[in-house]
Backbone of each chain as nested JSON, in Angstrom:
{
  "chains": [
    {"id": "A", "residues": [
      {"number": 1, "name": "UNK", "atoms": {"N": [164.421, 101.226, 13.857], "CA": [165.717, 100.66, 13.473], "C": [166.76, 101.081, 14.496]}},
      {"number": 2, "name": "UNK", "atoms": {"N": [167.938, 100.211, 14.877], "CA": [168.813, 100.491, 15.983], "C": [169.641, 101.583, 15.329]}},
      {"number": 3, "name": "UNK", "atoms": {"N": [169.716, 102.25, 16.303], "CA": [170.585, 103.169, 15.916], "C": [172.345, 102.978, 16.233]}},
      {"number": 4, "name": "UNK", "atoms": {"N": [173.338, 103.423, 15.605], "CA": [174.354, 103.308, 16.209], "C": [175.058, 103.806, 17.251]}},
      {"number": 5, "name": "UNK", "atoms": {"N": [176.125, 102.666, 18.482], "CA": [176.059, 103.275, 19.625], "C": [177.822, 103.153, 19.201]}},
      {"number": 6, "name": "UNK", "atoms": {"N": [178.64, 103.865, 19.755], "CA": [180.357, 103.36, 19.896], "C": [180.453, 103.601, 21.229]}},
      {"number": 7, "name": "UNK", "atoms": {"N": [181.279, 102.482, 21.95], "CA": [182.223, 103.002, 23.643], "C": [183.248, 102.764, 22.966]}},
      {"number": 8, "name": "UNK", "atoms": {"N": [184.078, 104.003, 23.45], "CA": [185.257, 104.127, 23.11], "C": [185.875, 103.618, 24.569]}},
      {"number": 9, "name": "UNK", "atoms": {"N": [187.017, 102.585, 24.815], "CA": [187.925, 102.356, 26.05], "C": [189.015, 102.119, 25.906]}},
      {"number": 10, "name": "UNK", "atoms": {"N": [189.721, 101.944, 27.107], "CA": [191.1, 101.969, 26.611], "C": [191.888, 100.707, 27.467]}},
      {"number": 11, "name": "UNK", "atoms": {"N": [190.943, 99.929, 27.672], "CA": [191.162, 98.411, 28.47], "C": [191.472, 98.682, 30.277]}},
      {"number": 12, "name": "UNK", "atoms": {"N": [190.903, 99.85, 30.499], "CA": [191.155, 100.023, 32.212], "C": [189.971, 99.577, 32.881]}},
      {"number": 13, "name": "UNK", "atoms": {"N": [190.316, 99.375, 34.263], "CA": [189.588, 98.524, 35.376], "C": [188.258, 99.521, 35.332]}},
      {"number": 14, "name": "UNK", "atoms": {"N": [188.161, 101.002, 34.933], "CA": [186.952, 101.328, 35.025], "C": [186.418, 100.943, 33.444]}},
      {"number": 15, "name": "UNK", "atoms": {"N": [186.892, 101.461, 32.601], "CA": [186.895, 100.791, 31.117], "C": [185.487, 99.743, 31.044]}},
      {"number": 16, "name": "UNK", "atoms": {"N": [186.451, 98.738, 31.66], "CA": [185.72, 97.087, 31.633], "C": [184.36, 96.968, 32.207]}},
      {"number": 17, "name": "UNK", "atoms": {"N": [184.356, 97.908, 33.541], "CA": [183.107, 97.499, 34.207], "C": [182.128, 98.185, 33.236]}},
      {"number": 18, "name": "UNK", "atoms": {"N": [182.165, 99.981, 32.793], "CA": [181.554, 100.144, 32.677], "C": [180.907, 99.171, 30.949]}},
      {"number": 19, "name": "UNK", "atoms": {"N": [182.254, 98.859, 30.025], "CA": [181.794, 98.183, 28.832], "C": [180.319, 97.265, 29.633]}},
      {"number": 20, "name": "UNK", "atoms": {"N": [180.738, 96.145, 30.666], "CA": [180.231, 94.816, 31.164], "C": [178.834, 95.574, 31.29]}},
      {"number": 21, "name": "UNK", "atoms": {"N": [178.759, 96.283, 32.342], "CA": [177.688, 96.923, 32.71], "C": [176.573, 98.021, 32.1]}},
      {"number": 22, "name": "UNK", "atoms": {"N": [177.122, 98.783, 31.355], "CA": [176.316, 99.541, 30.582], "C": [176.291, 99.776, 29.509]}},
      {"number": 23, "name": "UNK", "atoms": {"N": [177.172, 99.724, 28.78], "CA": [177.373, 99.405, 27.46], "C": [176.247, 98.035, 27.023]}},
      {"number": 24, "name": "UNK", "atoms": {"N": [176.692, 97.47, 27.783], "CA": [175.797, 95.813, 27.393], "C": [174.157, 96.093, 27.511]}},
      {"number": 25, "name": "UNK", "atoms": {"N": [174.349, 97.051, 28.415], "CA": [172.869, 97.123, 28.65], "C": [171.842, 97.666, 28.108]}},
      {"number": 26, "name": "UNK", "atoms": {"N": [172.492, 98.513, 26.846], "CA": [171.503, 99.415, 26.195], "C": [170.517, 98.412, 25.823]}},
      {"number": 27, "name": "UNK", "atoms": {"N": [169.465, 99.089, 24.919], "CA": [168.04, 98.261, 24.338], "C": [168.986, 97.683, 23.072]}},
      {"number": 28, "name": "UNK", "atoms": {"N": [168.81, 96.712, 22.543], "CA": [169.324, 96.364, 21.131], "C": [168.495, 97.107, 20.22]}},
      {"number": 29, "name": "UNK", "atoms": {"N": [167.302, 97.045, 20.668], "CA": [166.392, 97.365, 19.897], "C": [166.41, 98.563, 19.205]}},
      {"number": 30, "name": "UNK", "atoms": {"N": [167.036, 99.692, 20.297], "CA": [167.703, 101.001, 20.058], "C": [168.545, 101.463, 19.579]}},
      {"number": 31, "name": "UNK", "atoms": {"N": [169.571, 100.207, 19.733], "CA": [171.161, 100.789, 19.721], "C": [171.845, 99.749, 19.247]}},
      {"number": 32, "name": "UNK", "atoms": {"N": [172.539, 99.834, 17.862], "CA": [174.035, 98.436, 17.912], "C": [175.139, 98.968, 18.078]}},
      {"number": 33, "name": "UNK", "atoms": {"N": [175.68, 98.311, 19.355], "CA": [176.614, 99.1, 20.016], "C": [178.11, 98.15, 19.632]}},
      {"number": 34, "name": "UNK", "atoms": {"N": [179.195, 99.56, 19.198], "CA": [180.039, 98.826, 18.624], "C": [181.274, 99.172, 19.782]}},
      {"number": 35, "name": "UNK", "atoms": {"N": [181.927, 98.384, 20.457], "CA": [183.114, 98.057, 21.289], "C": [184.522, 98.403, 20.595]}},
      {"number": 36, "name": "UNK", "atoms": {"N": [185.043, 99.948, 20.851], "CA": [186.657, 100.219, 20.323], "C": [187.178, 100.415, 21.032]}},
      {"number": 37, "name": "UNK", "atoms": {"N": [188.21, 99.99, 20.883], "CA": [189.211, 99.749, 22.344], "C": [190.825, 100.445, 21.627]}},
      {"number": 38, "name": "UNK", "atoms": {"N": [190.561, 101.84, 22.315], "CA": [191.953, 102.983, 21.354], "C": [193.174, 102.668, 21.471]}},
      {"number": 39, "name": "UNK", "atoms": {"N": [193.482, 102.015, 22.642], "CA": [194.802, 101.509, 22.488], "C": [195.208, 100.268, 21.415]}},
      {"number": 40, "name": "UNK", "atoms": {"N": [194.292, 99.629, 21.25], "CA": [194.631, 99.334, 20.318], "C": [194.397, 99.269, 18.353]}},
      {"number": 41, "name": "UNK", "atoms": {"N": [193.331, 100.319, 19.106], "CA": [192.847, 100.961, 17.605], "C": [193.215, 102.647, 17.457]}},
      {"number": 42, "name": "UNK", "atoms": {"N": [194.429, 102.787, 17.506], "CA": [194.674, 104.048, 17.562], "C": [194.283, 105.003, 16.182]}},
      {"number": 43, "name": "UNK", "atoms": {"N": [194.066, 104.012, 15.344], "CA": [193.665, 105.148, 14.293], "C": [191.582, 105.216, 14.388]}},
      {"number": 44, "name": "UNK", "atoms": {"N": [191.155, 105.111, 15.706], "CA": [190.201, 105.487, 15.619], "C": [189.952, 107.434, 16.441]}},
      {"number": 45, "name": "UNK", "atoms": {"N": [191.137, 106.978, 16.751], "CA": [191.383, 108.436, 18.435], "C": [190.632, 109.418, 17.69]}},
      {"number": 46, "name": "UNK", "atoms": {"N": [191.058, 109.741, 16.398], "CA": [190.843, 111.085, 15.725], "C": [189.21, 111.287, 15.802]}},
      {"number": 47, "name": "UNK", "atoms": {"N": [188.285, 109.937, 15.614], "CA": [187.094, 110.113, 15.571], "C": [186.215, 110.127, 16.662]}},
      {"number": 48, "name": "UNK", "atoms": {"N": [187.023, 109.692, 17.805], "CA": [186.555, 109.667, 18.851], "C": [186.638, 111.427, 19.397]}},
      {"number": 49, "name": "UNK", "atoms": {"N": [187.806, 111.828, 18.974], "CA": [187.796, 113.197, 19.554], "C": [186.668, 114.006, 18.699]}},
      {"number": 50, "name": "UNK", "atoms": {"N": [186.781, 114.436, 17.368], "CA": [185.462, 114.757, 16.698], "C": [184.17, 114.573, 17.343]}},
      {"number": 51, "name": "UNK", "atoms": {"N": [184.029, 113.196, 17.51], "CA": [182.832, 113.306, 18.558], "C": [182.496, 113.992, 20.062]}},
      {"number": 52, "name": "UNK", "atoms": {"N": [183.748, 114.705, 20.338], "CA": [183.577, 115.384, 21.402], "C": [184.194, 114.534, 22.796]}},
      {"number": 53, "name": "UNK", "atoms": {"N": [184.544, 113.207, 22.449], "CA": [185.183, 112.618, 23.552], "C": [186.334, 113.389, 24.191]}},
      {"number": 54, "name": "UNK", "atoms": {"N": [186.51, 113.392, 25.595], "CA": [187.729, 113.959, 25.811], "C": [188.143, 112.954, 27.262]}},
      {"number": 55, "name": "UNK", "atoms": {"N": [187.62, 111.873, 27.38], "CA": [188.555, 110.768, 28.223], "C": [187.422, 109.523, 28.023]}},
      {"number": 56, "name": "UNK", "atoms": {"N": [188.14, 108.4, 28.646], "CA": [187.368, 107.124, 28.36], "C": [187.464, 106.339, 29.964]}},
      {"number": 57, "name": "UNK", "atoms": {"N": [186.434, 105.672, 29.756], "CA": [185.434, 105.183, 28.873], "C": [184.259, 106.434, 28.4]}},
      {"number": 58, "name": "UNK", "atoms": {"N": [184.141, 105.911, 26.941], "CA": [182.486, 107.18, 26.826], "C": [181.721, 106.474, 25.87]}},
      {"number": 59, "name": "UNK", "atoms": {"N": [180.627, 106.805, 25.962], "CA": [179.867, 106.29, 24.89], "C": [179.514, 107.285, 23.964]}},
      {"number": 60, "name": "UNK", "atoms": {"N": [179.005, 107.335, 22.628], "CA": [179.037, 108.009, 21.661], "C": [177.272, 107.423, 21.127]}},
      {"number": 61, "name": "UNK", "atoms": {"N": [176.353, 108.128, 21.296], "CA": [174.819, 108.053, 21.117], "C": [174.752, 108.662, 20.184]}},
      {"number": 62, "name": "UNK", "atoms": {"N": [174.267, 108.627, 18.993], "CA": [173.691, 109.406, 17.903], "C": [174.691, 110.681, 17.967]}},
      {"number": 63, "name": "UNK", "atoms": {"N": [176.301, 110.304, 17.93], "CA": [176.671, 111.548, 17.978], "C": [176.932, 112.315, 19.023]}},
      {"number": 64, "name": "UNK", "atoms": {"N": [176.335, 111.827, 19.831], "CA": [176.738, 112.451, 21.177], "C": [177.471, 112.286, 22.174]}},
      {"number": 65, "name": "UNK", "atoms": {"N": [178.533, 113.018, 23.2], "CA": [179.185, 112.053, 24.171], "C": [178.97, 112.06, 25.162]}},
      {"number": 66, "name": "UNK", "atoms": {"N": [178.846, 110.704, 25.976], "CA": [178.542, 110.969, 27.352], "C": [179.886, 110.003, 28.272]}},
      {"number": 67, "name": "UNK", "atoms": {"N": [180.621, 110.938, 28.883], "CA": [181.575, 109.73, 29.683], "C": [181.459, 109.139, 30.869]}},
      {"number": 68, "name": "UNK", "atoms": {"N": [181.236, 108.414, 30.852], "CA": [180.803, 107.723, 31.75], "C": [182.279, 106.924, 32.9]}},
      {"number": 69, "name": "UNK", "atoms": {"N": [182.223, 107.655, 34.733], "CA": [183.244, 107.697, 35.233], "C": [184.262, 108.399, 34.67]}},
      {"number": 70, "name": "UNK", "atoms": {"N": [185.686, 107.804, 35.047], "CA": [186.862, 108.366, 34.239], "C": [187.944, 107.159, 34.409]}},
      {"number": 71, "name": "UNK", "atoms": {"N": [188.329, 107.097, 33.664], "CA": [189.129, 105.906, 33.326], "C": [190.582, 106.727, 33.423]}},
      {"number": 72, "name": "UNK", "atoms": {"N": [190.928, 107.341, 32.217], "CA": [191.856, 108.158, 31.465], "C": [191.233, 109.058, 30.378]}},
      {"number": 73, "name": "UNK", "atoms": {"N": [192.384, 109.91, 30.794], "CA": [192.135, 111.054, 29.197], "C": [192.558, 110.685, 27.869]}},
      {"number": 74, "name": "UNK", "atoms": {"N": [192.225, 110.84, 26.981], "CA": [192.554, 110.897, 25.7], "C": [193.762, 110.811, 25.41]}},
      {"number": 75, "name": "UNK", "atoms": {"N": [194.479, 112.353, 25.915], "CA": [195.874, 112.541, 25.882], "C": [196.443, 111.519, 26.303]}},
      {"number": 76, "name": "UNK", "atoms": {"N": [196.695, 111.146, 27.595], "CA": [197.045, 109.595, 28.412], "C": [196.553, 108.228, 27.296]}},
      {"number": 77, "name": "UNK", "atoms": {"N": [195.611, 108.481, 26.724], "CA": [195.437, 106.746, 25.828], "C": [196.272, 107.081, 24.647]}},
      {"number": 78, "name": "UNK", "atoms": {"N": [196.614, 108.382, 23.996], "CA": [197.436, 109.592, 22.879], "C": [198.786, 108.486, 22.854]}},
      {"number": 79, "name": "UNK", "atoms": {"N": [199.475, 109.411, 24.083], "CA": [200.625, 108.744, 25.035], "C": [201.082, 107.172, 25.04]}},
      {"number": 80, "name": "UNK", "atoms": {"N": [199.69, 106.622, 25.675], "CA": [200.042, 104.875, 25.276], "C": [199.998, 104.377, 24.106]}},
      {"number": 81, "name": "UNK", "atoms": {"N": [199.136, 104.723, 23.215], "CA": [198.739, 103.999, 21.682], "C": [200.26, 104.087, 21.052]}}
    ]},
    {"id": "B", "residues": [
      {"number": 1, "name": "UNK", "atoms": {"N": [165.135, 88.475, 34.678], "CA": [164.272, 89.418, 35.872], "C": [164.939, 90.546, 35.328]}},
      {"number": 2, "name": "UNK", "atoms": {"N": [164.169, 91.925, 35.208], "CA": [164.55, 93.069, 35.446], "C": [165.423, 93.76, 36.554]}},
      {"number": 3, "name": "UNK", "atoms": {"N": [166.43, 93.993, 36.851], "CA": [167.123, 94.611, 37.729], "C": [166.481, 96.096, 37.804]}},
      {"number": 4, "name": "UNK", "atoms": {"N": [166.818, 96.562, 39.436], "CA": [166.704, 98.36, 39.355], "C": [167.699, 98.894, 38.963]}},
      {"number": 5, "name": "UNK", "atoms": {"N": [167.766, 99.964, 38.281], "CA": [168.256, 101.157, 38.134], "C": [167.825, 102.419, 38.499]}},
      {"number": 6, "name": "UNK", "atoms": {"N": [168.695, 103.133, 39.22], "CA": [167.899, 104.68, 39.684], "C": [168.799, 105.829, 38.684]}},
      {"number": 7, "name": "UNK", "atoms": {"N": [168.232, 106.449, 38.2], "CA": [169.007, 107.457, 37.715], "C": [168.744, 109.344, 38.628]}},
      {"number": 8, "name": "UNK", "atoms": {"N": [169.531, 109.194, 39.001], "CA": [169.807, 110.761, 39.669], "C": [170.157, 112.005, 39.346]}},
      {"number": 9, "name": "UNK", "atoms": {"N": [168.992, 112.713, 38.917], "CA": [169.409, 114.094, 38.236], "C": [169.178, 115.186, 39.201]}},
      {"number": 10, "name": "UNK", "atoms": {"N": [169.544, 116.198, 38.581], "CA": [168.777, 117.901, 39.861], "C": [168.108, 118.709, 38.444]}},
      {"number": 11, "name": "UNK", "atoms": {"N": [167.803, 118.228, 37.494], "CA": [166.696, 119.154, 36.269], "C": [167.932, 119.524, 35.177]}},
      {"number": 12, "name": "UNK", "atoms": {"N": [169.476, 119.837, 35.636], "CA": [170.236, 120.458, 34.596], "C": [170.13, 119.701, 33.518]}},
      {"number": 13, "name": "UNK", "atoms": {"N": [170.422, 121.083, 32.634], "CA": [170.375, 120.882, 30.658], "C": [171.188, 119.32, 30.742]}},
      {"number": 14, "name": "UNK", "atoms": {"N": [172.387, 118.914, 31.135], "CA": [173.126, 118.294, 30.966], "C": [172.328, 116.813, 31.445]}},
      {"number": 15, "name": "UNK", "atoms": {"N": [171.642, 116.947, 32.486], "CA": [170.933, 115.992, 33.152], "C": [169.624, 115.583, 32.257]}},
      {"number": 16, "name": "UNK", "atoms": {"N": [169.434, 116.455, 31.63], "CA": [168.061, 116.172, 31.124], "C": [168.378, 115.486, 29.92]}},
      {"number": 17, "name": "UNK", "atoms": {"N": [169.038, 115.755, 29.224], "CA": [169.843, 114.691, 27.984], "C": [170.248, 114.095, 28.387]}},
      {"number": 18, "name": "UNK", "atoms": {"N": [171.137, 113.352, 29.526], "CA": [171.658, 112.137, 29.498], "C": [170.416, 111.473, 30.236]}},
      {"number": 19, "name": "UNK", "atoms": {"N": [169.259, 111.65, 30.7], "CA": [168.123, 111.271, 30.91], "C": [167.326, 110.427, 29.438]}},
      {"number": 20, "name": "UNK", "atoms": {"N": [167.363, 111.383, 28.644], "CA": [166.48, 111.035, 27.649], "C": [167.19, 110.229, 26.774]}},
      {"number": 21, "name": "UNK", "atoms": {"N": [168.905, 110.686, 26.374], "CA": [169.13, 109.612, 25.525], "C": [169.845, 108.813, 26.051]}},
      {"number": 22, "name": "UNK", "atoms": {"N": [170.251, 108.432, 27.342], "CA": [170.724, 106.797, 27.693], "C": [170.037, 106.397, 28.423]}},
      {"number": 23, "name": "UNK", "atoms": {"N": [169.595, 106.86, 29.814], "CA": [168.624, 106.272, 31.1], "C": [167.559, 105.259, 30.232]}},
      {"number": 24, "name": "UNK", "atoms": {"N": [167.102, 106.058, 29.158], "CA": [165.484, 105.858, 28.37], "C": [166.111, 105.05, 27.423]}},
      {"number": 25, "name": "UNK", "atoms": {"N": [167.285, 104.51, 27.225], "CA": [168.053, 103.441, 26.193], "C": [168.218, 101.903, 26.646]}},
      {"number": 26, "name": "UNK", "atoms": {"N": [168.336, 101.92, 28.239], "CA": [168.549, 100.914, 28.787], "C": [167.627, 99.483, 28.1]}},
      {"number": 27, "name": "UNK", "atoms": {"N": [168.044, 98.175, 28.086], "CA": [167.196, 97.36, 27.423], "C": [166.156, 97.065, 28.674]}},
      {"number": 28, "name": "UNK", "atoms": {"N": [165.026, 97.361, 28.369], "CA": [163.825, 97.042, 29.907], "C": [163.492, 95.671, 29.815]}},
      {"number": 29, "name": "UNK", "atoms": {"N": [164.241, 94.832, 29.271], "CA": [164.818, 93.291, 29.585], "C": [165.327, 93.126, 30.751]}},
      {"number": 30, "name": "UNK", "atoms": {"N": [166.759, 94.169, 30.984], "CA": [167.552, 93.822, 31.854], "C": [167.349, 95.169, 32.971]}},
      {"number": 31, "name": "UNK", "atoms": {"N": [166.784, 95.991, 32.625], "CA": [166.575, 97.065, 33.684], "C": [165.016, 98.061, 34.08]}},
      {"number": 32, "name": "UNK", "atoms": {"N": [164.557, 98.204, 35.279], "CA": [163.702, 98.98, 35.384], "C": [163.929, 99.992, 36.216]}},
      {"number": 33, "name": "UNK", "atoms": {"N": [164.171, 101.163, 35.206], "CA": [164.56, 102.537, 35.687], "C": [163.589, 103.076, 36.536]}},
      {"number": 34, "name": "UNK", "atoms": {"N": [164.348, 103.767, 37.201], "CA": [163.727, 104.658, 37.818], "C": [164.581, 106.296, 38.025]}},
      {"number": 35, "name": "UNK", "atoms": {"N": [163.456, 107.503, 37.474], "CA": [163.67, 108.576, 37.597], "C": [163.665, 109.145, 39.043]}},
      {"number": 36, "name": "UNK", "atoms": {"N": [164.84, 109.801, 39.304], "CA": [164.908, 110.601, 40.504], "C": [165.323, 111.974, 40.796]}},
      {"number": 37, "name": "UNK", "atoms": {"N": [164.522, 113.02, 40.959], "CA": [165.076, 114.176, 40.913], "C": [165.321, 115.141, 42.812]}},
      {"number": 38, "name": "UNK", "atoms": {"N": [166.848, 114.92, 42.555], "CA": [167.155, 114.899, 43.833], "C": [167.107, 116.551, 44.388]}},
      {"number": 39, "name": "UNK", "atoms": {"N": [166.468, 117.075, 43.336], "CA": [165.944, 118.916, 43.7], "C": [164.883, 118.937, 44.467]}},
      {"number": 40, "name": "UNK", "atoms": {"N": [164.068, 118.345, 43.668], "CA": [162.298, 118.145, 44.188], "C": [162.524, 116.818, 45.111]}},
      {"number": 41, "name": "UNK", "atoms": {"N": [163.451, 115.677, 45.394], "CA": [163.329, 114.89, 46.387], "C": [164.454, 114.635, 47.212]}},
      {"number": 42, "name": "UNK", "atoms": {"N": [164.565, 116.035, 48.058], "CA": [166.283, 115.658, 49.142], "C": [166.41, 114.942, 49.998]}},
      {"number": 43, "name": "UNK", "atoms": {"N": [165.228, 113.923, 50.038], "CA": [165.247, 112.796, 50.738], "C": [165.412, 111.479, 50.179]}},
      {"number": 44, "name": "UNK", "atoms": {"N": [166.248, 111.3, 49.161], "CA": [166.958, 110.553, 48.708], "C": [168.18, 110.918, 48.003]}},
      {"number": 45, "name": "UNK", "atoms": {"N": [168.743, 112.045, 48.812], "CA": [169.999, 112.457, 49.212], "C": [170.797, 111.129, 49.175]}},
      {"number": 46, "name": "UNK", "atoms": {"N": [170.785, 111.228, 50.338], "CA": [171.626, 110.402, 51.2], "C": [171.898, 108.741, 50.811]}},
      {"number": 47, "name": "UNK", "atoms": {"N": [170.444, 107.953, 50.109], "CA": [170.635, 106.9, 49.616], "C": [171.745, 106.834, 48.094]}},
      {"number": 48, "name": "UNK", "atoms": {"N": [171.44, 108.66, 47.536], "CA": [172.474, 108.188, 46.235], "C": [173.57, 108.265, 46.905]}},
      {"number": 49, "name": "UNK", "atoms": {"N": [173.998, 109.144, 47.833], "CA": [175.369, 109.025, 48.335], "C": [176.126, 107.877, 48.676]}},
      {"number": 50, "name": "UNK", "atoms": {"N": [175.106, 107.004, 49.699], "CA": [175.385, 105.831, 49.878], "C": [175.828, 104.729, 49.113]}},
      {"number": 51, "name": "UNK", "atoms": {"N": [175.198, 105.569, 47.56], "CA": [175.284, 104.234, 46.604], "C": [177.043, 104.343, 45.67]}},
      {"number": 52, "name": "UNK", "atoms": {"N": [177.504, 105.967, 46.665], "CA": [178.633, 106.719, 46.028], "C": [178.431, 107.597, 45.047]}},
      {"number": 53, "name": "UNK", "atoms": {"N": [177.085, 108.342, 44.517], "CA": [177.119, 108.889, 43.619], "C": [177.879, 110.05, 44.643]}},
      {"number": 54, "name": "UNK", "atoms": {"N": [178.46, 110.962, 43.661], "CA": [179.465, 112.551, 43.941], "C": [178.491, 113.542, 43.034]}},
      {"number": 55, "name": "UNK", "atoms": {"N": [178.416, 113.208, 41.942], "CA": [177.662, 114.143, 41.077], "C": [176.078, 113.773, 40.221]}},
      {"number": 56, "name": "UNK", "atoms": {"N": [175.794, 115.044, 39.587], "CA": [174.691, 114.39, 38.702], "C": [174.678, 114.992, 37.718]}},
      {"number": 57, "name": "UNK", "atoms": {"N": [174.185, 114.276, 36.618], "CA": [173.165, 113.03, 36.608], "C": [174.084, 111.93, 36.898]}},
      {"number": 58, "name": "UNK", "atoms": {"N": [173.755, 111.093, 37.617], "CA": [174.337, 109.563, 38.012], "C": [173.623, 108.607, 37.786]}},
      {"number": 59, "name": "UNK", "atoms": {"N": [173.952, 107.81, 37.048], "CA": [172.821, 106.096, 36.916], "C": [173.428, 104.875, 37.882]}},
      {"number": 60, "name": "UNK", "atoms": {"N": [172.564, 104.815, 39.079], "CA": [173.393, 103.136, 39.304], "C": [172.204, 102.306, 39.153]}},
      {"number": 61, "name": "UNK", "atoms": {"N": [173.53, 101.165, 39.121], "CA": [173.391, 99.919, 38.286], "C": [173.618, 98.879, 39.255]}},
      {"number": 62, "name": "UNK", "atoms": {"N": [172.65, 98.294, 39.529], "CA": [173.154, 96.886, 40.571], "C": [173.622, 97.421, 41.917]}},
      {"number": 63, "name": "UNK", "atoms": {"N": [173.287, 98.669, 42.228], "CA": [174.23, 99.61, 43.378], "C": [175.839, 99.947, 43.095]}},
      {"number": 64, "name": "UNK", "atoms": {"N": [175.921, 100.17, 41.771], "CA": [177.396, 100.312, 41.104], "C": [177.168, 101.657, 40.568]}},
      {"number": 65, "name": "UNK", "atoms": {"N": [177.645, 103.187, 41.032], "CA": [177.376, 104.147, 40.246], "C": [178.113, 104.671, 38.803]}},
      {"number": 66, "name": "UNK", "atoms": {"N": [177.285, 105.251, 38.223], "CA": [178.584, 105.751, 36.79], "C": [177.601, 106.833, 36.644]}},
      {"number": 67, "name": "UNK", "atoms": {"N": [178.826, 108.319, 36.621], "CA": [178.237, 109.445, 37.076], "C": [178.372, 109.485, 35.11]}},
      {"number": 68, "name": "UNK", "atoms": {"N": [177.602, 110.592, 34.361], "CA": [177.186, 110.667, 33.026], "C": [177.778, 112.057, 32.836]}},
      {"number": 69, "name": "UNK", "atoms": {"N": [178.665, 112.265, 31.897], "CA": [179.064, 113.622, 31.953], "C": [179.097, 114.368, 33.538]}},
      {"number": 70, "name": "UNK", "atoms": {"N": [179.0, 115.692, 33.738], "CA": [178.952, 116.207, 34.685], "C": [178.016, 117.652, 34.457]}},
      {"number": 71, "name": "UNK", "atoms": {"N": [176.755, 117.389, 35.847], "CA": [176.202, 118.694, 35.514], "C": [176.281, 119.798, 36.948]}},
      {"number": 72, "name": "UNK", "atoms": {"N": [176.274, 118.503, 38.043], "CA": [176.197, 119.693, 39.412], "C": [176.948, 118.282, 40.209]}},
      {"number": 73, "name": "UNK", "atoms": {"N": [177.423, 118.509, 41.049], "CA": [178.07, 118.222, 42.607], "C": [176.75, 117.492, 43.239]}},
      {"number": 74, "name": "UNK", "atoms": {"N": [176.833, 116.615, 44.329], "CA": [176.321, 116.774, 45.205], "C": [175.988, 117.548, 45.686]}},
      {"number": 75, "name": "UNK", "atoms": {"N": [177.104, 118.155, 46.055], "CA": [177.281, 119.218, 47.271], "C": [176.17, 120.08, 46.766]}},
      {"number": 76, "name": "UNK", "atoms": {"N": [176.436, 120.859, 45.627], "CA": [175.966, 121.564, 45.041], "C": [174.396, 121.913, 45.187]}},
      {"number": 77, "name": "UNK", "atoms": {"N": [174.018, 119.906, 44.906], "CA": [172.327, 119.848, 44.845], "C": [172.066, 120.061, 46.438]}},
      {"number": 78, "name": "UNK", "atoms": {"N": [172.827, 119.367, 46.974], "CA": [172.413, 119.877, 48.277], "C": [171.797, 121.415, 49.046]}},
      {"number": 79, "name": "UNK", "atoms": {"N": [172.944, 122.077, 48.547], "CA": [172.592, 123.663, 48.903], "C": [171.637, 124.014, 48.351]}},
      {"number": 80, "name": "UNK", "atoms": {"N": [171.051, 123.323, 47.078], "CA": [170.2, 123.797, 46.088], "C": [168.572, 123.868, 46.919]}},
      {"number": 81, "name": "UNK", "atoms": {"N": [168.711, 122.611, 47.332], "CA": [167.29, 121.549, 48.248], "C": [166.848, 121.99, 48.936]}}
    ]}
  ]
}
């Protein structure tokens, strides 16, 4: 059964590629990967940080974070939201 | 068609999880990974550099890098090699 995936972004030029590019690319089979975008979902920030995020783009695996590049920090998407 | 992907580690804890739970996530629809451990092979140094990786573990994609968390430098693996 797929497990659940979240990228957290914050609509920046690294943001996008990596959503296009790797995000898209997981296995479905593995993963249903859900697309939040904090600036304009600011009441997700809180859960994104819990998960250990501390800038975006990142993806969130079973709980886990991995960020992938650097877009912006948290604080900085904090700031814009 | 399957595209390549190389993923570039040097063995770290950090490398070895983002190995197992995203590299090994990719849909093998759209990608055929390939493991590279740039400790045991410093002769493909220079091609991740080329491809812009700075650190590892790094996955590129289409020759597009996105470094995964952070476990060592280049530089680093270099001195290591």
């Amino acid at each position: 059964m797929a497990q659940k995936a979240v990228f957290y972004h914050a609509g920046c030029a690294v943001c996008v590629d990596a959503e296009q590019r790797l995000a898209h690319a997981l296995n479905p089979a593995d993963y249903a990967v859900e697309i939040v975008h904090l600036g304009q979902q600011a009441n997700r920030i809180a859960e994104a940080e819990a998960a250990g995020v501390i800038s975006v783009p990142a993806l969130v695996l079973d709980g886990h974070p991995y960020h992938i590049n650097y877009g912006a920090s948290l604080a900085e998407v904090k700031g814009a939201a």
